[in-house]
DSSP file (Angstrom, degrees, kcal/mol; ACC not computed):
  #  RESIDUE AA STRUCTURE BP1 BP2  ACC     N-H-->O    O-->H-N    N-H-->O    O-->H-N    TCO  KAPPA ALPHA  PHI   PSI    X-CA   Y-CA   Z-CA
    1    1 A X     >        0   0    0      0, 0.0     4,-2.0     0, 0.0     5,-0.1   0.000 360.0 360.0 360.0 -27.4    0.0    0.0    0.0
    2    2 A X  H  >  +     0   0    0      1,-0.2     4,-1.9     2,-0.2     0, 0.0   0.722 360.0  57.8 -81.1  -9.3    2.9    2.5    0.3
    3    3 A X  H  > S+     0   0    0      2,-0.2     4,-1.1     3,-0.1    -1,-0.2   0.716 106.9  51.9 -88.6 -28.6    4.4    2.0   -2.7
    4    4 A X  H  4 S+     0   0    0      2,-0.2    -2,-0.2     3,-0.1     4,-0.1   0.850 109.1  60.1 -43.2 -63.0    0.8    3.1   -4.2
    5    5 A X  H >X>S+     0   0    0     -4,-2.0     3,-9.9     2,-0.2     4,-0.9   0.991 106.3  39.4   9.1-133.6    1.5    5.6   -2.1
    6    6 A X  H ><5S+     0   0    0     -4,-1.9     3,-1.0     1,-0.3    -2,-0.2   0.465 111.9  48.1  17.8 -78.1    4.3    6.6   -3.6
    7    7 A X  T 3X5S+     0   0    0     -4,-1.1     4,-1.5     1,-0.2    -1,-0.3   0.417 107.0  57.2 -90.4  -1.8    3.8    6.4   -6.7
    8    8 A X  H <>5S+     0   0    0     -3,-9.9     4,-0.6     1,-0.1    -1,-0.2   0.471 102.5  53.9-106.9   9.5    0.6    8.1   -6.6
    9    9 A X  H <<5S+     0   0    0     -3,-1.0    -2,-0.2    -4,-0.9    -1,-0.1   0.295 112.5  53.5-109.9  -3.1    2.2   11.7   -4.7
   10   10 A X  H >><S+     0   0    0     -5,-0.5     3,-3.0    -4,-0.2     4,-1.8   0.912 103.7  50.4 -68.3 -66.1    4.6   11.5   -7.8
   11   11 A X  H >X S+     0   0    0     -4,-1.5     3,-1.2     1,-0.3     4,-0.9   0.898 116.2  43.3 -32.0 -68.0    1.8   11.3  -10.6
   12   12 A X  H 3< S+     0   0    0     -4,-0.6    -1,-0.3     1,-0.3    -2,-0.1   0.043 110.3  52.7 -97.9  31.5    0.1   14.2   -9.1
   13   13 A X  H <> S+     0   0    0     -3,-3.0     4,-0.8    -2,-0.1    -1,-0.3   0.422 114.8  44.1-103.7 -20.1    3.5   16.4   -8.4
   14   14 A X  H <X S+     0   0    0     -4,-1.8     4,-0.6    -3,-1.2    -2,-0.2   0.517 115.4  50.7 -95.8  -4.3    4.4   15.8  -12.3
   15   15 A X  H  X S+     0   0    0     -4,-0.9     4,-3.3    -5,-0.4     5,-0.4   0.811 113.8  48.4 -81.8 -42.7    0.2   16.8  -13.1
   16   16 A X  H  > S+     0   0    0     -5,-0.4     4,-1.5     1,-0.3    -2,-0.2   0.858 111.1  46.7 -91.7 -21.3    0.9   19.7  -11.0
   17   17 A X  H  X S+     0   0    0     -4,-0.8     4,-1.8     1,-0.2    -1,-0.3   0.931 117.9  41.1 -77.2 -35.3    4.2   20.6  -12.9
   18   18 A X  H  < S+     0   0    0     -4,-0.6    -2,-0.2     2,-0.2    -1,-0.2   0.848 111.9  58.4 -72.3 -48.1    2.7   20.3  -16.2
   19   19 A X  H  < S+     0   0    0     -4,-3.3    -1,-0.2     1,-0.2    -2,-0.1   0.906 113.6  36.2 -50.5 -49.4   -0.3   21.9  -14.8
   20   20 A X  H  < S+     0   0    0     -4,-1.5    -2,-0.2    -5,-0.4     3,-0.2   0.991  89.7 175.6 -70.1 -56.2    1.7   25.0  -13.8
   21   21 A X     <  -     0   0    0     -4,-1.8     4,-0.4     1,-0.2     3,-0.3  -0.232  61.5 -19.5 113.3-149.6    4.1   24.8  -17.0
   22   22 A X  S >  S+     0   0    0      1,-0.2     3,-2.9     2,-0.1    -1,-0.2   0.981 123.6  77.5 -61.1 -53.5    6.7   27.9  -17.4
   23   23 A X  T 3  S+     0   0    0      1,-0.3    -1,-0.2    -3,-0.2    -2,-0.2   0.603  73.1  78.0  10.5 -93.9    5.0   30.1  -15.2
   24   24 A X  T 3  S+     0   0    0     -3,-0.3    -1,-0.3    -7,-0.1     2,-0.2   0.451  79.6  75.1  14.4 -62.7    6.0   28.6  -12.6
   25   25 A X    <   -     0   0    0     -3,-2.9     2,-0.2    -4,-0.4     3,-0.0  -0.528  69.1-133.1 -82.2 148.2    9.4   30.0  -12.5
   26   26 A X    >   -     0   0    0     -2,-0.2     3,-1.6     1,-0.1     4,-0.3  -0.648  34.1 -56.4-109.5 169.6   10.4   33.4  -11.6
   27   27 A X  T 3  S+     0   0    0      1,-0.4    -1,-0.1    -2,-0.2     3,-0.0  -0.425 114.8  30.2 -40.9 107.7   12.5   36.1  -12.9
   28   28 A X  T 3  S+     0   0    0     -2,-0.2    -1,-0.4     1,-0.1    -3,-0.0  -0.828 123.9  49.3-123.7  13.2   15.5   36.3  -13.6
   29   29 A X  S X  S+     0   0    0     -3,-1.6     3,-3.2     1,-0.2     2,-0.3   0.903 113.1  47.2 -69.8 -99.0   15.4   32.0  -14.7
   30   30 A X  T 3  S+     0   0    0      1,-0.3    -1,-0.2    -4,-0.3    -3,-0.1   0.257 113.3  44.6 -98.2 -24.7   12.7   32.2  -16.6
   31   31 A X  T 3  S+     0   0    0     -2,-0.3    -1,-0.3     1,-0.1    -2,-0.2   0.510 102.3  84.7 -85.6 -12.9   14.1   35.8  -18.8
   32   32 A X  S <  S+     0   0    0     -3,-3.2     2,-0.8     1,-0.3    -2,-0.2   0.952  89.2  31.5 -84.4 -34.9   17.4   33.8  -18.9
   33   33 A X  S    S-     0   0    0     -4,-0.2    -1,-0.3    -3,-0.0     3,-0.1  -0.893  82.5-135.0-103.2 108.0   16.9   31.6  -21.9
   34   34 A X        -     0   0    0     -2,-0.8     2,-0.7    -3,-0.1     5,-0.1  -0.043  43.1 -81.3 -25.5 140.7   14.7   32.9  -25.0
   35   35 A X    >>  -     0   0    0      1,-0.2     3,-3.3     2,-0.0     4,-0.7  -0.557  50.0-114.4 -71.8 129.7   12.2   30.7  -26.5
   36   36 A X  T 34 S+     0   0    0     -2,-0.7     4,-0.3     1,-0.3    -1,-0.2   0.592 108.1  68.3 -54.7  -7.1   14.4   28.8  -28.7
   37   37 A X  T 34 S+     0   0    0      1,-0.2    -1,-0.3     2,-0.2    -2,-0.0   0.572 100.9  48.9 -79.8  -4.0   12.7   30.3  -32.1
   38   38 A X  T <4 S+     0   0    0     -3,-3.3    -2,-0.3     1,-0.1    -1,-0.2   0.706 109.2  53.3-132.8 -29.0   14.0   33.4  -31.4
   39   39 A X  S  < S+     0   0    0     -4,-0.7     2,-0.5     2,-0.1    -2,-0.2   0.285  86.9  91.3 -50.2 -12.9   17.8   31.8  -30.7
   40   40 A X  S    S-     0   0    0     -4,-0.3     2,-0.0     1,-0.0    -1,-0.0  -0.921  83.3-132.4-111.5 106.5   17.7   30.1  -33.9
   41   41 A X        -     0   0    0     -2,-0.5     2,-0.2     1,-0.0    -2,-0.1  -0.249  22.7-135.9 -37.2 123.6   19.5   32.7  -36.8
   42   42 A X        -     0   0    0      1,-0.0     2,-0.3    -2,-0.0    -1,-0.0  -0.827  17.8-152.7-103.4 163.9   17.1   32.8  -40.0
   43   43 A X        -     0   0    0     -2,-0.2     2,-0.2     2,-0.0    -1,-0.0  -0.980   8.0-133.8-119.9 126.8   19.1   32.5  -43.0
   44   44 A X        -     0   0    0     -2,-0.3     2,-0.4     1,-0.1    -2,-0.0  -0.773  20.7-140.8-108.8 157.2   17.8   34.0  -46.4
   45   45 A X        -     0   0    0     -2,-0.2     2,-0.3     0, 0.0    -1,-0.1  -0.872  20.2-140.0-114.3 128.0   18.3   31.5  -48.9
   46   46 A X        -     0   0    0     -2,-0.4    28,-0.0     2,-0.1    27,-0.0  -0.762  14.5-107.6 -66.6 114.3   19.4   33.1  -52.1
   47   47 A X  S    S+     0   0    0     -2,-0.3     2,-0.1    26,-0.0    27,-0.1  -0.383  72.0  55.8 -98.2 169.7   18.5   32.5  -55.3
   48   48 A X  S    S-     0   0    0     90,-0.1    -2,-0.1    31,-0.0    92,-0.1  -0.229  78.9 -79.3 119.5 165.1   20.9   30.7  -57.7
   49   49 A X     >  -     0   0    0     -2,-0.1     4,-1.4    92,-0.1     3,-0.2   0.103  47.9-102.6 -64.6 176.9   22.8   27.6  -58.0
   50   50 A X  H  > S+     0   0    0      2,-0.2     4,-1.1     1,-0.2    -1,-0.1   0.897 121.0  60.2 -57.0 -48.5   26.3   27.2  -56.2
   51   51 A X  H  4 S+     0   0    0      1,-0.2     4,-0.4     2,-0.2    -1,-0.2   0.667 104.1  49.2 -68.1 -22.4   28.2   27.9  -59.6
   52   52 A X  H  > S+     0   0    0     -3,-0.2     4,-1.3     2,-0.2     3,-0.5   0.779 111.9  56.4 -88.8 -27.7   26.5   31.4  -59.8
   53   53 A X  H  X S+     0   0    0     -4,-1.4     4,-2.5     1,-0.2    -2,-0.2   0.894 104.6  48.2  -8.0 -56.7   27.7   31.8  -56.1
   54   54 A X  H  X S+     0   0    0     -4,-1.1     4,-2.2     1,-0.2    -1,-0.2   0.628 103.9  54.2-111.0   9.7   30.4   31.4  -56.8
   55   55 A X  H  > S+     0   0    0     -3,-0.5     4,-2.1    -4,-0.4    -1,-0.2   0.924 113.8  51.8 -52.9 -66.5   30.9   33.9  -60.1
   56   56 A X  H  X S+     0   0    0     -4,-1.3     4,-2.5     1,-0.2    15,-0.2   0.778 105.4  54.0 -37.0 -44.5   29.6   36.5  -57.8
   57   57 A X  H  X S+     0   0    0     -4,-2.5     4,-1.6     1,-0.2    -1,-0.2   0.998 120.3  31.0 -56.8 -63.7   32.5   35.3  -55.1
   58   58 A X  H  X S+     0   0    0     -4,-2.2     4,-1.1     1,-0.3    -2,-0.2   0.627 108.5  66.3 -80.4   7.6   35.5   35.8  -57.8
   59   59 A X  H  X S+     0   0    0     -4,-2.1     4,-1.4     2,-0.2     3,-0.4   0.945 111.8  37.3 -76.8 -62.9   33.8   38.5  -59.6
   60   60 A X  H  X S+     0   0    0     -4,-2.5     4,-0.8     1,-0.2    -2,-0.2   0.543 103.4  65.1 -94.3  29.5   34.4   40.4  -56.1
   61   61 A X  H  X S+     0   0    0     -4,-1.6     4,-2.2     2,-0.2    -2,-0.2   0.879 107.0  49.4 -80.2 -56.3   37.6   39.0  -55.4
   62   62 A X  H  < S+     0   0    0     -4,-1.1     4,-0.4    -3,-0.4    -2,-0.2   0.582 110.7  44.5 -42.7 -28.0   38.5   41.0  -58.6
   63   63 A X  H ><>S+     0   0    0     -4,-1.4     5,-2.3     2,-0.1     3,-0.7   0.839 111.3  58.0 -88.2 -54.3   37.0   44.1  -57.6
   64   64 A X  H ><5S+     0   0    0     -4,-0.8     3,-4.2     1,-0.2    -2,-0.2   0.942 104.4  50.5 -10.6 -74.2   38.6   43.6  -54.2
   65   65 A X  T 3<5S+     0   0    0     -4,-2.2    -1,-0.2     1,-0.3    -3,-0.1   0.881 109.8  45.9 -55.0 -36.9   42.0   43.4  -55.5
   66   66 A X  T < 5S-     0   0    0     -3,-0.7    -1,-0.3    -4,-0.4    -2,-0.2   0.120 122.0-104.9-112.9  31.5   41.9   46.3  -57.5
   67   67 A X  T < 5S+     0   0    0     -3,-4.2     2,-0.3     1,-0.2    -3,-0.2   0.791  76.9 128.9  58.7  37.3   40.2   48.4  -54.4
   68   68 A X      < -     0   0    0     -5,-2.3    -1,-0.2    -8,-0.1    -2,-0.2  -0.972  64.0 -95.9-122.3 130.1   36.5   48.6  -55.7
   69   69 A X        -     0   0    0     -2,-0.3     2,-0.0     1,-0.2    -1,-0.0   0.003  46.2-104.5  15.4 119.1   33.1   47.3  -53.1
   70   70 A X        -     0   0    0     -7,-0.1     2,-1.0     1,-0.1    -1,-0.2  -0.132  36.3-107.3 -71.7 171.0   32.1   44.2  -53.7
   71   71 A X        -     0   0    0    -15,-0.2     2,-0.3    65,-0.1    65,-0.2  -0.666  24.2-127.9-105.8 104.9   28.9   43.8  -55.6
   72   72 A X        -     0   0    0     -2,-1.0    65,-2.2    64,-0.1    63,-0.1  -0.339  25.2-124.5 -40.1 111.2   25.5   42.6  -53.7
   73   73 A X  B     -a  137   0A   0     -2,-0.3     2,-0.3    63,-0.2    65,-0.2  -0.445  27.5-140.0 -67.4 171.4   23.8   39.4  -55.6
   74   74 A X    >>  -     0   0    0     63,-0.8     3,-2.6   -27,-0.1     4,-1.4  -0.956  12.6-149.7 172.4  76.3   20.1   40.5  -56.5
   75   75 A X  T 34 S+     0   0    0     -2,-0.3     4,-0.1     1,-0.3    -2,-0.0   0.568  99.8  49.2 -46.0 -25.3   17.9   38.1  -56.0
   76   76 A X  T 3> S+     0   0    0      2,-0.2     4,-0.5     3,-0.1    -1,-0.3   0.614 113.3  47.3 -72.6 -31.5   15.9   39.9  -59.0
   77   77 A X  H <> S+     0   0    0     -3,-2.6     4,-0.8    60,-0.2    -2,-0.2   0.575  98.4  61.1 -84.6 -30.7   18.7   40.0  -60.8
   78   78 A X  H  X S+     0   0    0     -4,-1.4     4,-1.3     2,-0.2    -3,-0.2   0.631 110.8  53.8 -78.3 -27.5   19.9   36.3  -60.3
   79   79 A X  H  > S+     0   0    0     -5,-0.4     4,-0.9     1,-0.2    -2,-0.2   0.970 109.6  41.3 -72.1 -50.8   16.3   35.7  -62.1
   80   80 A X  H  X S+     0   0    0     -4,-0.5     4,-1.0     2,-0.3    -2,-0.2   0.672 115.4  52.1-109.4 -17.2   16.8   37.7  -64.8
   81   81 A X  H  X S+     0   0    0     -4,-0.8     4,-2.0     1,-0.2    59,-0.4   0.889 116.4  40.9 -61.8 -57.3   20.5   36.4  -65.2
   82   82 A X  H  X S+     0   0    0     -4,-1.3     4,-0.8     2,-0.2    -2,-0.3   0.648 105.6  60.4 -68.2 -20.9   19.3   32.9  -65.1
   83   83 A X  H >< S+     0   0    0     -4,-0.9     3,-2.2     2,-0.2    -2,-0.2   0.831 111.1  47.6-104.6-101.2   16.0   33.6  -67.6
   84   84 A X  H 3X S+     0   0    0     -4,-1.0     4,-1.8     1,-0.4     5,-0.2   0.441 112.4  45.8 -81.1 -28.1   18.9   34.9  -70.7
   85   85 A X  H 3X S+     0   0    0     -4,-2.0     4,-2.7     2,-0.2    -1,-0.4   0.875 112.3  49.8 -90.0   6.3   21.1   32.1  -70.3
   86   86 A X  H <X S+     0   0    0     -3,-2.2     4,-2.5    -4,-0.8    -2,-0.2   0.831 112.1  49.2 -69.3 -42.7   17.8   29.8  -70.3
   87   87 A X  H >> S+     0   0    0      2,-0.2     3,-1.1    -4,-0.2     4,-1.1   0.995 117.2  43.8 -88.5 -75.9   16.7   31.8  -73.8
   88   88 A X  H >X>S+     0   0    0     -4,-1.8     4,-1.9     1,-0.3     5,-1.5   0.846 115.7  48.2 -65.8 -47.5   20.6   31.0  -75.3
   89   89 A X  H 3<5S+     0   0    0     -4,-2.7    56,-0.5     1,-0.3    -1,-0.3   0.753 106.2  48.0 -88.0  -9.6   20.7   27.7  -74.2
   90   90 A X  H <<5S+     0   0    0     -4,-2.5    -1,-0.3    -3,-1.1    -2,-0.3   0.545 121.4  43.7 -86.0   5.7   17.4   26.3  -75.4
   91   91 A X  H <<5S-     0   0    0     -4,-1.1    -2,-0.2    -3,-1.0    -3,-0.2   0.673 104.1-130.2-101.0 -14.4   18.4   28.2  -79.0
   92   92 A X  T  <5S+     0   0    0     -4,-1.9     2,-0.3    -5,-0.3    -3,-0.2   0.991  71.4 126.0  77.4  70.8   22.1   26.8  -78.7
   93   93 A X      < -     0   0    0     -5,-1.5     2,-0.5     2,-0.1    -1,-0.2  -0.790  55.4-148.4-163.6 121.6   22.9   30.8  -79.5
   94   94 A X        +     0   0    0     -2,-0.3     2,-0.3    -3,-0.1    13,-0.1  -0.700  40.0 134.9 -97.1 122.6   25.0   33.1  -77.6
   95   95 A X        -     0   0    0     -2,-0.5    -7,-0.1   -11,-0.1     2,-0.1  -0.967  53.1 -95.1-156.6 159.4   23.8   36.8  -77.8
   96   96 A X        -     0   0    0     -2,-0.3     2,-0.4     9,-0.1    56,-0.0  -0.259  33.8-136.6 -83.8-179.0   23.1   39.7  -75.7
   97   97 A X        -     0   0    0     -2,-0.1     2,-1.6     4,-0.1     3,-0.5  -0.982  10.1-133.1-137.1 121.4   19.6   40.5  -74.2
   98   98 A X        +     0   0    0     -2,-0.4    -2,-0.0     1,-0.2     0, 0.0  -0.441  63.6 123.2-102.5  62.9   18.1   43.8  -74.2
   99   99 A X  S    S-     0   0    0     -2,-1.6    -1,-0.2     2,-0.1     3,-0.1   0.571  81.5-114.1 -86.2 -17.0   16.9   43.9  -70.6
  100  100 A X  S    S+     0   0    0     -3,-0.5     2,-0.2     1,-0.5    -2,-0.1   0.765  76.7 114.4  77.0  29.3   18.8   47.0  -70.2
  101  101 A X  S    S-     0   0    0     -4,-0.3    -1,-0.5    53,-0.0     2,-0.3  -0.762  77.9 -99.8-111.6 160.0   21.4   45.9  -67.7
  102  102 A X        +     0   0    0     -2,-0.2    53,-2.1    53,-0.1     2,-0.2  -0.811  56.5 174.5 -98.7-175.2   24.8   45.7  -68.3
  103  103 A X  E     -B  154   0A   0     -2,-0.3     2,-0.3    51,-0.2    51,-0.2  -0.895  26.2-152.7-164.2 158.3   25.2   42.3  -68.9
  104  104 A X  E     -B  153   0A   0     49,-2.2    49,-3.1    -2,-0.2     2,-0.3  -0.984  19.9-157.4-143.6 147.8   28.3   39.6  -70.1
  105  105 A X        -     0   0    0     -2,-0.3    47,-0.2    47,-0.2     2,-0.2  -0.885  10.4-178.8-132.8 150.2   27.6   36.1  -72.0
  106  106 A X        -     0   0    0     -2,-0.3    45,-3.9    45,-0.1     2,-0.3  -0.871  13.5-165.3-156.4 132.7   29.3   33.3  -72.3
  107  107 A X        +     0   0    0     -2,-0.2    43,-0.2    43,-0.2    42,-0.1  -0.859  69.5   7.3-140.1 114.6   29.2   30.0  -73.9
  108  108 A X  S    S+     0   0    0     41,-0.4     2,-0.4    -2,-0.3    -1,-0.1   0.327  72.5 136.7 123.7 -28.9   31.4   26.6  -73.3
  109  109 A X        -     0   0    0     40,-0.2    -1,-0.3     1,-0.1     6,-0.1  -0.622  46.3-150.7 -78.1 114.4   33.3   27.7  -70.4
  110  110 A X        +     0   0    0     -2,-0.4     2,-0.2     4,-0.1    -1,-0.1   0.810  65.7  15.7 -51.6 -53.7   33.3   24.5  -67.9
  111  111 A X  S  > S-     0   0    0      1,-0.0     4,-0.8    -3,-0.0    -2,-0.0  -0.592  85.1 -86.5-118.3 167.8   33.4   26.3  -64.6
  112  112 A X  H >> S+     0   0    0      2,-0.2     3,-1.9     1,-0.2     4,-1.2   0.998 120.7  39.2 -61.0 -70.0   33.2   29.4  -62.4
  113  113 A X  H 3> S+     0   0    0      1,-0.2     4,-2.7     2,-0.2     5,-0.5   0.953 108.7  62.1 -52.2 -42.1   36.8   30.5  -63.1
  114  114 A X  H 3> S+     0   0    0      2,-0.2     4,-1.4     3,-0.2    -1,-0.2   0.774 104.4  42.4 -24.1 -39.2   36.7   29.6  -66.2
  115  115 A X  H <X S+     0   0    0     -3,-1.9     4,-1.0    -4,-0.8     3,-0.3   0.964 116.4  47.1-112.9 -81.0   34.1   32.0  -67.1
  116  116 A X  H  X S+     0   0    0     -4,-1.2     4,-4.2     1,-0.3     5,-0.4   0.807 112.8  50.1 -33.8 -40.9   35.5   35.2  -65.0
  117  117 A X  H  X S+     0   0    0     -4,-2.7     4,-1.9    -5,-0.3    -1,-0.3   0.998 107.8  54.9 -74.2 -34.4   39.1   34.7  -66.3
  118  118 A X  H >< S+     0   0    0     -4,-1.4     3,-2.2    -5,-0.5    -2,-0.2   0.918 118.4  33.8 -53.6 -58.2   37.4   34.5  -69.8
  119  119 A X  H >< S+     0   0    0     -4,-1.0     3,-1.1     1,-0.2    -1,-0.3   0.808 110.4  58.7 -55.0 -22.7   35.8   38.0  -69.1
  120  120 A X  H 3< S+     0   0    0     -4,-4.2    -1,-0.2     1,-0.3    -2,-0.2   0.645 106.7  56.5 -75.6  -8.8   38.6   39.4  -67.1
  121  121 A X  T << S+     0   0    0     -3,-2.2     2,-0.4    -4,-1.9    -1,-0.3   0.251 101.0  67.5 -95.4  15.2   40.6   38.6  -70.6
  122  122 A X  S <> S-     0   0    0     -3,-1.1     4,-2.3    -5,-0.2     5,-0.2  -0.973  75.5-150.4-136.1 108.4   38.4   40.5  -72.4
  123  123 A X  H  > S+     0   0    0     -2,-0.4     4,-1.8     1,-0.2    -1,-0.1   0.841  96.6  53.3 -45.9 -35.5   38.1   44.6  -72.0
  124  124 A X  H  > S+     0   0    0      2,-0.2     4,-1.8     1,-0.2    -1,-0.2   0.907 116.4  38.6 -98.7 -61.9   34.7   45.2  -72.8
  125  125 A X  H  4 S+     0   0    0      2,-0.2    -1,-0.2     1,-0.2    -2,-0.2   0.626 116.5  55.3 -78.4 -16.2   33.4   42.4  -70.0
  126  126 A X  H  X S+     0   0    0     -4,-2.3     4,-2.2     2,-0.1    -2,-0.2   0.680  99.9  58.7 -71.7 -23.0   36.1   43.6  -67.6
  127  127 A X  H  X S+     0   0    0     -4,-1.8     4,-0.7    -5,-0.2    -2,-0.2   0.862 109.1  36.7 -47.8 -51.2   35.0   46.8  -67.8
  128  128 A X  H  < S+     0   0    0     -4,-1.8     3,-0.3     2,-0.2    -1,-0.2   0.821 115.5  62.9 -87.3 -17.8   31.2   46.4  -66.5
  129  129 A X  H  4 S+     0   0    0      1,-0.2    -2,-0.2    -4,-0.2     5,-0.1   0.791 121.4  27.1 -33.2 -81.8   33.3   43.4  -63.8
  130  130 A X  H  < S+     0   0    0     -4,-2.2    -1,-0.2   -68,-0.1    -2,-0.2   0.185  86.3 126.6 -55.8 -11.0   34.9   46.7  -62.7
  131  131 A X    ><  -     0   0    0     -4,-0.7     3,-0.8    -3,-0.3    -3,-0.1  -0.329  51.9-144.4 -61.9 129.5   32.6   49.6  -63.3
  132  132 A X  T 3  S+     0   0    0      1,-0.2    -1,-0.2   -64,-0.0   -63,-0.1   0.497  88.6  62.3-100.5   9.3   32.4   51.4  -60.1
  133  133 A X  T 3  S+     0   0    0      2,-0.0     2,-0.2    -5,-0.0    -1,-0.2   0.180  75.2  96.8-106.5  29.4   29.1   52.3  -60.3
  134  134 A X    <   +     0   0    0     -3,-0.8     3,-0.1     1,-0.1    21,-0.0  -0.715  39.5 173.0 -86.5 157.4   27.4   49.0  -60.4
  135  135 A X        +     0   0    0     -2,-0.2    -1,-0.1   -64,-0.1    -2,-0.0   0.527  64.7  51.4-109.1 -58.6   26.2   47.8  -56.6
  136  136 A X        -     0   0    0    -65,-0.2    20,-0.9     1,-0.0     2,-0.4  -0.044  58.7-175.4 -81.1 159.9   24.2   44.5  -57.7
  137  137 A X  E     -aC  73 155A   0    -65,-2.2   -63,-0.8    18,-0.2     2,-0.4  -0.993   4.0-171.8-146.3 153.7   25.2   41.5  -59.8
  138  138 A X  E     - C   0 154A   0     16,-2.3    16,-1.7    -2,-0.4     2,-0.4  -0.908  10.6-168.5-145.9 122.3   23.0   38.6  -60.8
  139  139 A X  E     - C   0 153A   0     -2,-0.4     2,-0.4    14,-0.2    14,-0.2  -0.927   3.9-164.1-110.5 138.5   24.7   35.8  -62.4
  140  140 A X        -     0   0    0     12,-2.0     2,-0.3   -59,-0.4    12,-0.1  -0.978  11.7-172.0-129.2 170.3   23.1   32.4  -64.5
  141  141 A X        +     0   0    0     -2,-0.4     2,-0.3    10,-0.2    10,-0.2  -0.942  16.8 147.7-114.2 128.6   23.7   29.2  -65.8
  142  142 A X  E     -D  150   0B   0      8,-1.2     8,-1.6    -2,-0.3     2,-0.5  -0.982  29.2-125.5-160.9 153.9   21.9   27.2  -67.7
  143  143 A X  E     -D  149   0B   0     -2,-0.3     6,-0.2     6,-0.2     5,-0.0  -0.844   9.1-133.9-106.9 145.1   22.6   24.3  -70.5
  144  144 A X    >   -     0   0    0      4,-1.4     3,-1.6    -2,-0.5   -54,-0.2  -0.123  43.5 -97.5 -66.0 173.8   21.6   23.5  -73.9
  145  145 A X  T 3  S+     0   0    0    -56,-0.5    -1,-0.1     1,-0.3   -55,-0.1   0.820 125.4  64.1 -64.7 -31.1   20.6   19.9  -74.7
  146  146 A X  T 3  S-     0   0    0      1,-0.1    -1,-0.3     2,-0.1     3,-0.1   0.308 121.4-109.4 -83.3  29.4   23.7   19.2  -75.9
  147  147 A X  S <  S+     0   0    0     -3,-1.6     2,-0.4     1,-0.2    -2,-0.1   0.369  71.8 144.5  81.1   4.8   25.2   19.9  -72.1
  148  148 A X        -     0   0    0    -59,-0.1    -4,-1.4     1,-0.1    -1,-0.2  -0.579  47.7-138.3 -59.4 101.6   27.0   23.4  -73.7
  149  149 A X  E     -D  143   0B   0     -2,-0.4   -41,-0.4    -6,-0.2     2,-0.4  -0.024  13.4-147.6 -73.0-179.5   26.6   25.6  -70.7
  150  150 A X  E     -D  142   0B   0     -8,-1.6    -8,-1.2   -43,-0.2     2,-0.2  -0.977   7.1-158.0-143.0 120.8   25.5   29.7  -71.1
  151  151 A X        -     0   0    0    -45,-3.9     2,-0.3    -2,-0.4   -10,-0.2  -0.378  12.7-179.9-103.3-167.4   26.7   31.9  -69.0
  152  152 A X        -     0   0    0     -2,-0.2   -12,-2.0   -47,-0.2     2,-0.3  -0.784   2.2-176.2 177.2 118.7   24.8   35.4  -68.4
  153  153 A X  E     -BC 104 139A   0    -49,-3.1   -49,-2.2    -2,-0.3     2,-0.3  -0.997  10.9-176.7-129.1 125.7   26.2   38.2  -65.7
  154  154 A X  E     -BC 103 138A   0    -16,-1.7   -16,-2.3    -2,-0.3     2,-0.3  -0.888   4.8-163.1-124.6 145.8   23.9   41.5  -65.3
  155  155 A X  E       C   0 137A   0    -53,-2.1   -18,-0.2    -2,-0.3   -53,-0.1  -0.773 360.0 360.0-111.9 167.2   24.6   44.5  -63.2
  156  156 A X              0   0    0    -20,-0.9   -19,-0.1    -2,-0.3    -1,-0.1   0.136 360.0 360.0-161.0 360.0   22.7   46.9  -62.0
């Protein structure tokens, strides 16, 4: 009978905790820890692929070097980046876009360095790299059917 007992002044101290909840505790415990939602960093997810990351990265690693503000990516811009090399690569045709950015294309280049050194070898596409009154950049990628990628870089 005591063990009934027992177990039945437990039950109703863990009812009564439950019952009571956080409450319960007083200031300054209860102020010390945040509700854990508010402890957790949100992260805005960007849009574009890794490989247009990581244009954006050596594009301002290049601007860096030569003492120019690195360039925000544009989540608006990473659309519009992505939507010309989508339009080149389903025509297998490398061309500019009249969207009214400036803008560099490129078609063939395997990789992310690849692609910058090709424009940084070129005046005309080092120039808008380097232009020091762009803030935003949006770069995309996208392939033709026969796996040829298209690159596409916009400023704004």
């Amino acid at each position: 009978m005591r063990a009934k007992t027992t177990v039945s002044l437990v039950l109703l101290s863990y009812g009564a905790i439950a019952l009571v909840g956080p409450q319960a505790c007083a200031p300054p415990a209860c102020e010390a820890a945040p509700p854990i939602v508010e402890r957790i960093p949100v992260v805005r997810r960007l849009v574009g692929s890794s490989q247009e990351h990581e244009v954006v990265r050596l594009v301002n690693i290049e601007r860096q070097r030569r003492g120019l503000r690195p360039l925000a990516p544009s989540d608006r811009l990473m659309v519009d980046a992505r939507s010309w090399s989508d339009v080149q690569a389903s025509r297998s045709r490398m061309y500019h876009s009249r969207m009214g950015y400036r803008e560099n294309v490129a078609m063939g280049q395997q990789t992310p360095s690849e692609v910058v050194r090709t424009w940084m070898n070129s005046s005309g596409h080092r120039k808008n790299i380097l232009s020091p009154s762009v803030n935003e950049i949006g770069v995309g990628l996208a392939y033709s059917s026969n796996g040829r990628p298209y690159w596409t870089q916009v400023f704004n």
